[in-house]
BATORVEX-686002 format. One line per 8 residues: number of its first residue (from 0); for each residue x, y, z of C-alpha. Coordinates in nm, 4 decimals, decimal comma. Layout:
BEGIN
NUM> X/Y/Z  ... $
! end
This chain:
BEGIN
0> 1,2626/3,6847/-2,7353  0,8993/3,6779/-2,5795  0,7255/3,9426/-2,8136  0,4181/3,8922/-2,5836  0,6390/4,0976/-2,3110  0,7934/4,3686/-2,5736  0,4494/4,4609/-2,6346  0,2692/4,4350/-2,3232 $
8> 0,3755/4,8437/-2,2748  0,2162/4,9051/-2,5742  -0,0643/4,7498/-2,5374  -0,0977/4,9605/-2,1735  0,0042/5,2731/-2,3651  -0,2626/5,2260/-2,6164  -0,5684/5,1605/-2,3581  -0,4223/5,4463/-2,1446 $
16> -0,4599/5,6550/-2,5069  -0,7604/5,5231/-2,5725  -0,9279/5,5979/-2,2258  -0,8257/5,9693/-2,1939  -0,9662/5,9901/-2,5682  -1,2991/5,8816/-2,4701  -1,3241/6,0926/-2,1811  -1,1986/6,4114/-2,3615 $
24> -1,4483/6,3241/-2,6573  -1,7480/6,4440/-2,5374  -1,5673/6,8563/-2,4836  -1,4193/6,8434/-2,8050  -1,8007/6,8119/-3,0188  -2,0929/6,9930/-2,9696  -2,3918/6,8833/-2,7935  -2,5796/6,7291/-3,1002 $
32> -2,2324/6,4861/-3,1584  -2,2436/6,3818/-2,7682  -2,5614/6,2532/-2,8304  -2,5103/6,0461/-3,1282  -2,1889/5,9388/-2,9330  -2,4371/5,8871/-2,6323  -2,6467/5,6498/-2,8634  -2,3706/5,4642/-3,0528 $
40> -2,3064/5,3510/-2,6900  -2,6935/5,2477/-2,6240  -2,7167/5,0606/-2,9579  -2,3259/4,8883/-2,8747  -2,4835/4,7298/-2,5573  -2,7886/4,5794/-2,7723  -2,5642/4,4581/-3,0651  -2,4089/4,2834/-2,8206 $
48> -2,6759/4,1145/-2,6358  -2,8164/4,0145/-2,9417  -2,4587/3,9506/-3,0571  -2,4823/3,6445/-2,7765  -2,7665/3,4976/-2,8908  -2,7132/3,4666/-3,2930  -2,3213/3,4731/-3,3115  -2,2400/3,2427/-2,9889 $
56> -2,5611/3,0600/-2,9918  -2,6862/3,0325/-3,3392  -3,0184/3,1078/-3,2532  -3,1725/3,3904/-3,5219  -3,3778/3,6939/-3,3543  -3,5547/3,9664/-3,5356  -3,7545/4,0451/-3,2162  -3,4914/4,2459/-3,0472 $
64> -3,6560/4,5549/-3,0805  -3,9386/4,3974/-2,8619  -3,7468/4,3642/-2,5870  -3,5470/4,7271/-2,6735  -3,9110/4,8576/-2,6220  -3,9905/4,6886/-2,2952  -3,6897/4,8130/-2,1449  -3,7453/5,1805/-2,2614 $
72> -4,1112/5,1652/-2,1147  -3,9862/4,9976/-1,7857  -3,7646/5,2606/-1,7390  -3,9740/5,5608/-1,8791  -4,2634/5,4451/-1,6375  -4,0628/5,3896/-1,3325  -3,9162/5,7486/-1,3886  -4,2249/5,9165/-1,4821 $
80> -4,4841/5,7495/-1,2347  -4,2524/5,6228/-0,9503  -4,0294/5,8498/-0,9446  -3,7668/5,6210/-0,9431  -3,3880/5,7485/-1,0303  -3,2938/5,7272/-1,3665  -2,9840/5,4702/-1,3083  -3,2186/5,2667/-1,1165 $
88> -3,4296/5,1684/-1,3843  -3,1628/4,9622/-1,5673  -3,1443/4,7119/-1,3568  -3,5152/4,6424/-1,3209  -3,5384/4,6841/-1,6853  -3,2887/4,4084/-1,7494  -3,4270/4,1413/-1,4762  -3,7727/4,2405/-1,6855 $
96> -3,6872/4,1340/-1,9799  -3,4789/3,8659/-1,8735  -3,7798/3,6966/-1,7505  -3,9643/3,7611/-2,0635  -3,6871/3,6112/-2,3031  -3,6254/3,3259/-2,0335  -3,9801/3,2202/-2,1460  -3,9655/3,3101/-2,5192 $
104> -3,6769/3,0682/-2,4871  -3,8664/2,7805/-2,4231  -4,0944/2,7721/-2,7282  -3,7914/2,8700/-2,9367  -3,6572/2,5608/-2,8309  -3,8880/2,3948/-3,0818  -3,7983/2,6122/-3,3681  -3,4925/2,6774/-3,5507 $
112> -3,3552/2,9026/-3,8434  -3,5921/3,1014/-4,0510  -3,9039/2,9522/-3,7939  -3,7581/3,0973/-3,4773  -3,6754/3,4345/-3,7134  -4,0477/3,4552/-3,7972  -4,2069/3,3608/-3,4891  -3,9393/3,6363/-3,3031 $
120> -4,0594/3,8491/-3,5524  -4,4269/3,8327/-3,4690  -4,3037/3,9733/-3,1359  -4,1800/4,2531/-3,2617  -4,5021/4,3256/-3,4695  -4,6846/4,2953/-3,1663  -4,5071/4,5014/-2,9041  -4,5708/4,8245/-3,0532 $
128> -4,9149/4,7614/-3,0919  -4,9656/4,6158/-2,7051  -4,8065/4,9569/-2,6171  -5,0740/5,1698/-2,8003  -5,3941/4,9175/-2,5924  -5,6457/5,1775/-2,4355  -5,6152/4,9214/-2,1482  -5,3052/5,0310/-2,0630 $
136> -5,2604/5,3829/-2,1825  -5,2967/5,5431/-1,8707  -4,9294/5,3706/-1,7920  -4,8007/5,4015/-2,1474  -4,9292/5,6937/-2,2296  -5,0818/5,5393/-2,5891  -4,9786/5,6871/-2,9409  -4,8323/6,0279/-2,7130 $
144> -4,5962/5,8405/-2,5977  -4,4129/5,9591/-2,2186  -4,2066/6,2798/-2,2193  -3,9005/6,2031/-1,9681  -3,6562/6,4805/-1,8472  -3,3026/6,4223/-1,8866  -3,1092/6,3779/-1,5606  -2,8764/6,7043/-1,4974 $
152> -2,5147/6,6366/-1,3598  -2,4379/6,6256/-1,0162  -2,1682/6,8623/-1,0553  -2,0041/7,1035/-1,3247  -1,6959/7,2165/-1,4878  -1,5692/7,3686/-1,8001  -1,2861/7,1691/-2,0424  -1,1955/7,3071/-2,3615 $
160> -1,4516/7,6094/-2,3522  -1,7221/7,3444/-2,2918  -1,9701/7,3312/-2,0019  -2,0526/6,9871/-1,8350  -2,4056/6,9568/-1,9283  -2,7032/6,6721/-1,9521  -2,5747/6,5538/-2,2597  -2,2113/6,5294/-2,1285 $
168> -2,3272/6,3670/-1,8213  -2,5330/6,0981/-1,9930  -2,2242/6,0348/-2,2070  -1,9575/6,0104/-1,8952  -2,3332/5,7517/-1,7320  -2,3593/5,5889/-2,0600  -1,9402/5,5009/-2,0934  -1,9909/5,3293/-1,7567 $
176> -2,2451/5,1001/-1,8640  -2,1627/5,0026/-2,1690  -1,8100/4,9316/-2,0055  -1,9688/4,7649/-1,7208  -2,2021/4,5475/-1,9785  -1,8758/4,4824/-2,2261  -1,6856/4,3336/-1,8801  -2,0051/4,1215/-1,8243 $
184> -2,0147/3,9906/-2,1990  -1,6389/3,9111/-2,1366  -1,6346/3,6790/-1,8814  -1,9174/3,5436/-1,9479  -1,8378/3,4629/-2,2892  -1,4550/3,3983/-2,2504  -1,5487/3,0939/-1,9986  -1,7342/2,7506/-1,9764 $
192> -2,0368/2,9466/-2,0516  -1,8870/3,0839/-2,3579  -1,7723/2,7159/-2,5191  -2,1041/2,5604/-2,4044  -2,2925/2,8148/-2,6231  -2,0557/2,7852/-2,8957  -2,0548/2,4298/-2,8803  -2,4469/2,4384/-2,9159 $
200> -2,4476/2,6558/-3,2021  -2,1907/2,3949/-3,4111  -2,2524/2,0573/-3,2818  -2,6026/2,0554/-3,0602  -2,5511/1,6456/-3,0708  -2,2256/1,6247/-2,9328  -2,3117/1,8976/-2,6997  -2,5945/1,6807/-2,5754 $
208> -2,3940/1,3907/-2,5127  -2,1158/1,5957/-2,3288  -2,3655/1,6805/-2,1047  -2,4498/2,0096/-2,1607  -2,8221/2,0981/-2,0973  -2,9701/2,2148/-2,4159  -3,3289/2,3287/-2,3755  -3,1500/2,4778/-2,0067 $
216> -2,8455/2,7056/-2,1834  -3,0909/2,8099/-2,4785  -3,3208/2,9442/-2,3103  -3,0672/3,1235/-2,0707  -2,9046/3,2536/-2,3294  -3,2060/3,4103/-2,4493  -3,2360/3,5854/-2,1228  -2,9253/3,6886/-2,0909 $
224> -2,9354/3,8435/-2,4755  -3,2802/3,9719/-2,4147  -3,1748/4,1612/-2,0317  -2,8516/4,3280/-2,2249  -3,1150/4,4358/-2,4576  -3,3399/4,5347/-2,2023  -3,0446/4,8053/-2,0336  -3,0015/4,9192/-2,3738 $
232> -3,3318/5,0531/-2,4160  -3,4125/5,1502/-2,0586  -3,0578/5,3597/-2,0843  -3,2093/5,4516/-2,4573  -3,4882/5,6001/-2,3138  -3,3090/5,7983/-2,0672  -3,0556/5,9408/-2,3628  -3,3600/6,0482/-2,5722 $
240> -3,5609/6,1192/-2,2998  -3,8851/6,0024/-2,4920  -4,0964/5,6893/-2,5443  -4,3502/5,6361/-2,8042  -4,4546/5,2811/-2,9513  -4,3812/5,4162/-3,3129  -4,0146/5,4692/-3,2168  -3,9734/5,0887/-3,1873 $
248> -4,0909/4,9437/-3,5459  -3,9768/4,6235/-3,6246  -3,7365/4,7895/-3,8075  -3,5599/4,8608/-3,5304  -3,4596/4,4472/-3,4408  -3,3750/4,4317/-3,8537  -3,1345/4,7318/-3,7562  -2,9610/4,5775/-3,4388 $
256> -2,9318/4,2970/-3,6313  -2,7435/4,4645/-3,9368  -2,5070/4,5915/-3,6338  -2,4482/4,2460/-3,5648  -2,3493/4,1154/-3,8952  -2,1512/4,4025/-3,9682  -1,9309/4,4293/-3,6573  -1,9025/4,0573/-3,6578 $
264> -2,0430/3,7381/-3,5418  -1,9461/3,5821/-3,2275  -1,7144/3,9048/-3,1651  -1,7664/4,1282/-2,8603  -1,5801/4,4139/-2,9391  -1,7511/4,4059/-3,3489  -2,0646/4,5376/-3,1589  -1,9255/4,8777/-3,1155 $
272> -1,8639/4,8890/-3,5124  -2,1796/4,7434/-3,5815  -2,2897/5,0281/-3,3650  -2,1378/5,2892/-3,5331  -2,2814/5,1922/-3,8959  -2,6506/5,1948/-3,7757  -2,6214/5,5265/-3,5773  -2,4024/5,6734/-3,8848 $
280> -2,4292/5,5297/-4,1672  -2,8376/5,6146/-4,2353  -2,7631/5,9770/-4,1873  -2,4359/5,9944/-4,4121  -2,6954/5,8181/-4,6535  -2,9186/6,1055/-4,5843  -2,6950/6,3710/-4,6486  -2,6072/6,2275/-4,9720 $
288> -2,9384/6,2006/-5,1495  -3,2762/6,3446/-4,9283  -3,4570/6,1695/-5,1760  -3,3739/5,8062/-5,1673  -3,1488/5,7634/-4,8396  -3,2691/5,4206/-4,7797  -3,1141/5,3317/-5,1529  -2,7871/5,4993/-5,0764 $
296> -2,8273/5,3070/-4,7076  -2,8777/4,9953/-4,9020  -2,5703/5,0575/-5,1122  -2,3854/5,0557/-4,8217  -2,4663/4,7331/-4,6972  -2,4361/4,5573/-4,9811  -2,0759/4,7134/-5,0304  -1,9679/4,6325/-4,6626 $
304> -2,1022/4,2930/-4,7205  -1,8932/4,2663/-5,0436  -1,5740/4,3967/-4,8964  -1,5939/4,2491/-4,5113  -1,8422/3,9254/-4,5646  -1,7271/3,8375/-4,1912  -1,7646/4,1765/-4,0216  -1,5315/4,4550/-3,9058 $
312> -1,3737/4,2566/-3,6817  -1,3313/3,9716/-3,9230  -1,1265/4,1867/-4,1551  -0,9231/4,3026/-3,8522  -0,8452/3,9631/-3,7662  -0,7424/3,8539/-4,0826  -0,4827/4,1985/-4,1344  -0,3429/4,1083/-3,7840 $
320> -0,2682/3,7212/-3,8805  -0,0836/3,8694/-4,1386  0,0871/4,1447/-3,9905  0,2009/3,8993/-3,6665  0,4308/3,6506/-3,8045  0,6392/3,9509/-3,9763  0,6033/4,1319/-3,6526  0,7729/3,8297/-3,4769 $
328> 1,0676/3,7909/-3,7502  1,3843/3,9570/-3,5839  1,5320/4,1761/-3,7721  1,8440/4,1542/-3,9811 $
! end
């Protein structure tokens, strides 16, 4: 019997499930929820672009946050001084920072490890600071930050009691990017492209001498990883509909990198896990003890790291190699 077949309905039934889920989500919470739900999103799409570069490419980042932050003020100052449309921002904001991690790829090429981690991190250092030059402030609007108004729907409608507002809309906006951005990181990654970059990250010397362009599909990838990021915080800036260089601390690339590790390396759908733990997980912390929530966050960590050393979707993996071979036993 060809169990691949026997459960293809399933499978169908279960997306079908899942889809109707997420779209009834957002009428089923209050306003406060669709925005966290709103940002898990944001944060998914920049777990995952950074997701390409360390877990498919090897290549260590904590500068992530630099390029979350370029993206945000792209689209912040294209809104607020162009007038440009909200959605159209994400685009530019992604070919921006594309460029810029295009050519942060090339000195990268000459470091490795804990240097490219460090040197990365000097970006991250810097960008908030660039943001707060006098030089400049009339466009970035210095330590104030820009005030952005969020985009109201096109059209309303009530479900469950619940009004279609801004929040709803950006979720419904949101959905369809970080769908649109998954489907990108999919074929991309599930290709040529995919076992180059993989091949890179575990054997850069026979990589080489299969032909594959090194210093080329390095810096590339950190591009690519650095536009996804780029859409995350341009659509991140839109959700919270405020920019300010303290809201992007280098704290913020340790953070999309903890989303990383915990969804799982070199795993596309582990970034919506990872997102879920670093939109959640600090505030669950926070209700727990107000006085030392970064201890309690720590905790945490440490204890996922404990239980799932190779992510969320390591674990998963691991439960359905086990549960598959008694799945396929006919039974008696």
């Amino acid at each position: 019997m060809n169990t691949s077949r026997t459960r293809s309905p399933w499978v169908w039934v279960g997306l079908t499930a899942l889809v109707v889920a997420l779209l009834v989500l957002p009428f089923l919470v209050k306003n406060f929820r669709v925005f966290q739900f709103n940002l898990v999103l944001v944060y998914a799409i920049a777990v995952l672009g950074l997701n390409i570069l360390t877990g498919y490419n090897g290549q260590i980042s904590l500068g992530h946050g630099a390029f979350y932050a370029i993206g945000g003020y792209a689209a912040a100052i294209l809104m607020q001084r162009a007038g440009v449309p909200y959605w159209a921002t994400l685009p530019v904001a992604g070919l921006l920072c594309f460029v810029l991690g295009f050519l942060m790829g090339f000195p990268a090429l000459r470091l490795g490890g804990h240097y490219l981690a460090l040197a990365t991190l000097a970006l991250a250092l810097a960008v908030p600071q660039l943001l707060k030059y006098k030089a400049i402030e009339q466009w970035t609007g210095g330590v104030q930050g820009i005030v952005l108004d969020k985009p109201e729907p096109l059209f309303t409608f009530r479900l469950f009691g619940q009004s279609l507002n801004a929040d709803r809309w950006l979720y419904f906006f949101t959905l369809l990017v970080a769908a649109l951005m998954f489907w990108l990181a999919w074929n991309l990654l599930r290709g040529r492209v995919g076992r180059a970059l993989i091949a890179i990250r575990d054997h850069p010397i026979a990589a080489s001498a299969m032909g594959i362009n090194l210093p080329m599909f390095k810096s590339l990838t950190f591009g690519v990883s650095a536009a996804f990021t780029g859409v995350a915080g341009a659509l991140g800036a839109v959700v919270v509909a405020f920019v300010s260089p303290d809201s992007y601390s280098s704290f913020l690339s340790i953070t999309i990198l903890v989303g990383v590790v915990i969804g799982g390396l070199a795993s596309i759908p582990g970034a919506i896990f990872g997102a879920i733990f670093i939109q959640f997980v600090p505030n669950i912390a926070d209700e727990i003890s107000k006085s030392a929530p970064w201890a309690i966050y720590g905790i945490f960590l440490i204890v996922f790291m404990y239980v799932m050393p190779t992510g969320v979707m390591g674990i998963l993996r691991t439960l359905w190699a086990r549960w598959r071979p008694r799945a396929a036993k006919p039974s008696s």
